[in-house]
PLY file of the C-alpha trace (Angstrom):
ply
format ascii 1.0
element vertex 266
property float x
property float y
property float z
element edge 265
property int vertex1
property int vertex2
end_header
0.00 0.00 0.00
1.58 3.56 -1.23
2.13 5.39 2.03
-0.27 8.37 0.46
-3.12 6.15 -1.10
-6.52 7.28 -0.36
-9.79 5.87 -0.45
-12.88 6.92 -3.05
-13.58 9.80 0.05
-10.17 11.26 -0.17
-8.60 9.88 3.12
-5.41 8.39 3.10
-5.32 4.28 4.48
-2.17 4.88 5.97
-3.47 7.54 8.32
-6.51 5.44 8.22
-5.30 2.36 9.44
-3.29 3.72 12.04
-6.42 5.58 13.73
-8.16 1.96 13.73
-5.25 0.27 15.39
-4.59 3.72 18.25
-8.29 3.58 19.27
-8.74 -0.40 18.53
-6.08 -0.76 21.22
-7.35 2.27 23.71
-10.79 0.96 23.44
-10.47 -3.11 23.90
-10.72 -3.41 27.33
-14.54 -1.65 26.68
-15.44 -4.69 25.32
-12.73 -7.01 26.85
-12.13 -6.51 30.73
-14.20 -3.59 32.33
-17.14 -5.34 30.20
-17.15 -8.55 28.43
-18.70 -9.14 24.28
-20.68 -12.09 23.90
-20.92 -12.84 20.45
-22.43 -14.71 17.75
-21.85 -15.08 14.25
-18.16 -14.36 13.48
-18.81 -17.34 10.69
-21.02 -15.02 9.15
-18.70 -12.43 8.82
-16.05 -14.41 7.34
-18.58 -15.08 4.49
-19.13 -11.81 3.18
-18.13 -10.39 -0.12
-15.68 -7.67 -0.01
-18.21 -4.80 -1.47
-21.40 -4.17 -1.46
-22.86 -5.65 2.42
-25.15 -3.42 4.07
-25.18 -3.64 7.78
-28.34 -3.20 9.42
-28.38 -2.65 13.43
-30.50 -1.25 16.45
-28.50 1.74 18.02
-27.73 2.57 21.84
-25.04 4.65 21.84
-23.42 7.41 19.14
-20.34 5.93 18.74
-19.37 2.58 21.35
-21.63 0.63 18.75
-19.57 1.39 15.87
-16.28 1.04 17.63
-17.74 -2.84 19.04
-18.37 -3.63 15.18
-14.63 -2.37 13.92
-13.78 -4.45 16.92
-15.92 -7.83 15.99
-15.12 -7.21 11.72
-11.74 -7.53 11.97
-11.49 -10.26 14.88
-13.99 -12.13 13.23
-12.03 -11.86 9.71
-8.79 -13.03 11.06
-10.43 -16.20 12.24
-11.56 -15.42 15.77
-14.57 -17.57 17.20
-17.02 -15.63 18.97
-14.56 -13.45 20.59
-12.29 -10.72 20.60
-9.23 -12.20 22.26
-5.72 -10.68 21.47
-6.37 -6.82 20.05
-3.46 -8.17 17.37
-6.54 -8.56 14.93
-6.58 -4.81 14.51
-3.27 -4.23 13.13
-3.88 -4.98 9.51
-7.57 -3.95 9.90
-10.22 -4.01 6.89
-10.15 -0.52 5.46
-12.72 -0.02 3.52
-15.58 0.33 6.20
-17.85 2.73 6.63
-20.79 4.17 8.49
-23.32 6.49 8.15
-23.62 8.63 10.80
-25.09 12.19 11.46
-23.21 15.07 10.27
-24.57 17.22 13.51
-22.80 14.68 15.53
-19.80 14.42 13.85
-19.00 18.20 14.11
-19.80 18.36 17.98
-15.91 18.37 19.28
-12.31 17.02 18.36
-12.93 13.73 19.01
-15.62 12.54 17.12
-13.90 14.67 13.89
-10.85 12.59 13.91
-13.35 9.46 14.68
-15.13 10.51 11.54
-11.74 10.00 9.29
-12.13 6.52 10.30
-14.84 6.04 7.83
-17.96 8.10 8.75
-20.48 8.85 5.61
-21.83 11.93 7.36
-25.72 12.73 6.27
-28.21 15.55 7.05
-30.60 14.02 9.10
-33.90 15.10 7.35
-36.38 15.09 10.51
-34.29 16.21 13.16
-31.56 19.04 13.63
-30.28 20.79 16.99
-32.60 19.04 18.79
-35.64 20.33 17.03
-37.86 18.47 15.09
-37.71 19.19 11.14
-38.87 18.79 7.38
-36.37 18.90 4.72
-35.46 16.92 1.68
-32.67 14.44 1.09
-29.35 15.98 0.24
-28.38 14.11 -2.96
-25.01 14.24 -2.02
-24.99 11.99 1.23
-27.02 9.01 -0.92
-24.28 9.07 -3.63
-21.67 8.56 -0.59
-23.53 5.73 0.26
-23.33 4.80 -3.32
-19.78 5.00 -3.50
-18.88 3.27 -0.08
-20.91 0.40 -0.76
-18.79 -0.25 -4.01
-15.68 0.55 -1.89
-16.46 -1.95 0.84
-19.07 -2.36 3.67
-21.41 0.27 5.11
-22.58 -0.21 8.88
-25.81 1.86 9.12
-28.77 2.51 12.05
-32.34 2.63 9.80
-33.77 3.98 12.91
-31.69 7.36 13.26
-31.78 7.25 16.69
-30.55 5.21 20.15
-34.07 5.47 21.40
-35.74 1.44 21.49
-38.56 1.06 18.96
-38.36 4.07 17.18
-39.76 4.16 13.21
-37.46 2.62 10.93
-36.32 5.45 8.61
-37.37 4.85 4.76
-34.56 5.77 3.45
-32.62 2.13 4.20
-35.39 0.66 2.23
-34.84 3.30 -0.79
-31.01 2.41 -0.19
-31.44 -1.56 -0.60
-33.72 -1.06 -3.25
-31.47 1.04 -5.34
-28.19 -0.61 -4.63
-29.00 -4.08 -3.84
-26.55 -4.88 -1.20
-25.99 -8.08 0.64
-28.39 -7.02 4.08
-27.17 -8.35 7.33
-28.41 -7.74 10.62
-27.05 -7.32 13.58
-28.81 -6.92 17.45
-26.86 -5.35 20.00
-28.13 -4.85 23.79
-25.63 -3.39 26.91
-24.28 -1.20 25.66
-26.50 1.92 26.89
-26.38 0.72 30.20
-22.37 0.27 30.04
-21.86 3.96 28.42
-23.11 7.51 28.27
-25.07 8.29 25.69
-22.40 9.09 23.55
-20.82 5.90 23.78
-17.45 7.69 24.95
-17.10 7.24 28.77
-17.65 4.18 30.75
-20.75 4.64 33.08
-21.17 1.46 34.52
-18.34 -2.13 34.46
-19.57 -5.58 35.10
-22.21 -5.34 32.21
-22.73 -8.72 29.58
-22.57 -6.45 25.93
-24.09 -8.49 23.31
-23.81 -8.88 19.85
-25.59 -11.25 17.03
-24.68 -11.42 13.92
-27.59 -12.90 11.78
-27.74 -14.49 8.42
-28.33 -11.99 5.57
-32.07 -10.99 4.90
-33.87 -12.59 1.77
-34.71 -9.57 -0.41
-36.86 -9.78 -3.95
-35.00 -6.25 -4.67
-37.22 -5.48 -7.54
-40.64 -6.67 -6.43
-41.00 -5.78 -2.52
-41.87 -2.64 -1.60
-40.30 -0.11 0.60
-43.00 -1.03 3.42
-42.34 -4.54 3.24
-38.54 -4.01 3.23
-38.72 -2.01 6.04
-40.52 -4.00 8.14
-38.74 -7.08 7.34
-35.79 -4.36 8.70
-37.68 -3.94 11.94
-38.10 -7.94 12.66
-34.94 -8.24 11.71
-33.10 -6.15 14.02
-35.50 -6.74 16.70
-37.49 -3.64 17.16
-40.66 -4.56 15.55
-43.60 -3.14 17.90
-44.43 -6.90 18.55
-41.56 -7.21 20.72
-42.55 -4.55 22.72
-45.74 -6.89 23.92
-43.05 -8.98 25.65
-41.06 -6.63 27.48
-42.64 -5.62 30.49
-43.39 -1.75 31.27
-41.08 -1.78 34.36
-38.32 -3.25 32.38
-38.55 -0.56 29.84
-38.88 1.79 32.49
-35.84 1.03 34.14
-33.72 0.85 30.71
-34.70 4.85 30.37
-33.88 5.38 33.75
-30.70 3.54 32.87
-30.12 5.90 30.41
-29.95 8.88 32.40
-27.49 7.76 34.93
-24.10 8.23 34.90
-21.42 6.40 36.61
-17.51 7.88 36.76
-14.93 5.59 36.67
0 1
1 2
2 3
3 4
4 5
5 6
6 7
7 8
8 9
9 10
10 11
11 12
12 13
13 14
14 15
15 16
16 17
17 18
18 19
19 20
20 21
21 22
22 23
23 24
24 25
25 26
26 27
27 28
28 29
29 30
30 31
31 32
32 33
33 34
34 35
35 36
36 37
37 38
38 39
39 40
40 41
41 42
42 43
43 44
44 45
45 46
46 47
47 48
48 49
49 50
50 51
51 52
52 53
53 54
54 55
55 56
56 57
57 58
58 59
59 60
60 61
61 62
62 63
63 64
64 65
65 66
66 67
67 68
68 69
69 70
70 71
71 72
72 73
73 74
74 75
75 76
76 77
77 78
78 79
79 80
80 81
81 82
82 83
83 84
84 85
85 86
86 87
87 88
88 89
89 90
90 91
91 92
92 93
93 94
94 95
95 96
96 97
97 98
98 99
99 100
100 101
101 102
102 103
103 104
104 105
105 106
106 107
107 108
108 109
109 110
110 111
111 112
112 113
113 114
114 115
115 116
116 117
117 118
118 119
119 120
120 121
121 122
122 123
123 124
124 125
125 126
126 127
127 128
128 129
129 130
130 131
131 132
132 133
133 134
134 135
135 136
136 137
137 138
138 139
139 140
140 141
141 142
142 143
143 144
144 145
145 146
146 147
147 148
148 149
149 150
150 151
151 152
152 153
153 154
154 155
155 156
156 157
157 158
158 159
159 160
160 161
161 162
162 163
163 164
164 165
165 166
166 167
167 168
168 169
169 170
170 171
171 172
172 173
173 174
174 175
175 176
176 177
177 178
178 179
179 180
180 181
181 182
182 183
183 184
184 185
185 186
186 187
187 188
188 189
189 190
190 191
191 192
192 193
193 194
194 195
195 196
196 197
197 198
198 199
199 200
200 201
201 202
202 203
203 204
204 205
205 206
206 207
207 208
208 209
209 210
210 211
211 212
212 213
213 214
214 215
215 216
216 217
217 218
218 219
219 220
220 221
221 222
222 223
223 224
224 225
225 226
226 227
227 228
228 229
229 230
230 231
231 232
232 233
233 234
234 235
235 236
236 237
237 238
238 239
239 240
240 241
241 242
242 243
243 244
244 245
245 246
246 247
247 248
248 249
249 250
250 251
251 252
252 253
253 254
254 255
255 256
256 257
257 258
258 259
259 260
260 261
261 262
262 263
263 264
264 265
């Protein structure tokens, strides 16, 4: 690899790659020691084409979710099982990944700018901005960056736009999958917004059992389902259909938010 190659986006993979391995190594122990990753489906993983796979997930955190999948991708594709023993996984890690992620976001400090050259597709949230609820249309721009880094290489992305459980799936994943016809595989994550803040940068609480499940890629007739019934094959997939809510008890729920607003220092 020339030391001053860049990607379709303009960043250069050496820089690249040696962001992955600084904050794969600063952030293992997340997942690894103060918390522990159960996981299923590194086999799945291993399977994948190199372009053109669409990850579909649920979303608890802005940024520990993201970091957990850089985390299981690469361990998975140098033959881990189920786990992310040894961080030596992330020194040659997969470069072209992406994820879509809100530009807002990205632009609220240092930190999550230089997170954002590890592959963030920033987008203009169309419903919501500074807090405020909003119309606007879809910047043409941020769907042709989805374009390009699904022929680059893999695109992680959360279809409901927000950490909140049970929120709408957002239309535009369906319009995405339609259009581009990527490989669709889900993933279901659950601890992590009771192990961090809601930015997924400090550690609020050790001892938790973070999960993540990898599931077999979804069966999609690209050209004759419609968006409806794409995204709610989306919703059952990543488990936040509003069926499920009929077996999760109120008080449960309840103390998930209330989870959610605490904060523990360590």
């Amino acid at each position: 690899m020339g030391l001053f190659k860049r990607n379709p986006f303009g960043h250069i993979l050496f820089l690249k790659k040696w962001l992955i391995r600084v904050f794969g190594i600063l952030t293992h122990r997340r997942y690894r020691g103060f918390n522990e990753l159960q996981i299923d489906g590194s086999e799945i993983i291993r399977a994948l084409p190199d372009r053109n796979v669409l990850f579909i997930s649920n979303h608890q955190t802005y940024f520990a979710d993201v970091v957990a999948m850089f985390h299981v991708f690469n361990a998975g594709l140098k033959g881990r099982e189920d786990n992310i023993k040894n961080v030596g996984y992330i020194w040659h890690p997969k470069l072209n990944i992406y994820y879509v992620a809100a530009k807002e976001t990205m632009k609220e400090g240092l930190l999550p700018r230089i997170l954002s050259y590890a592959g963030a597709i920033t987008v203009e949230r169309t419903w919501r901005a500074k807090g405020q609820d909003v119309q606007r249309e879809v910047n043409p721009n941020d769907t042709e960056n989805i374009k390009i880094a699904l022929e680059d290489g893999w695109v992680i992305t959360f279809p409901q736009g927000t950490t909140k459980p049970f929120k709408p799936i957002r239309k535009g994943t369906a319009h995405i999958i339609k259009q581009h016809k990527p490989l669709v595989v889900p993933i279901v994550i659950d601890g992590f917004r009771r192990s961090f803040d809601k930015k997924g940068l400090r550690l609020k609480k050790k001892g938790i059992l973070q999960s993540f499940i990898i599931k077999e890629p979804l069966d999609i007739d690209y050209d004759n389902e419609t968006v409806d019934e794409i995204v709610e094959k989306i919703e059952y997939a990543i488990e936040q259909h509003p069926s499920f809510l009929k077996v999760i008890p109120a008080e449960v729920m309840e103390a998930q938010e209330e989870l959610n607003k605490r904060q523990w220092n360590y």
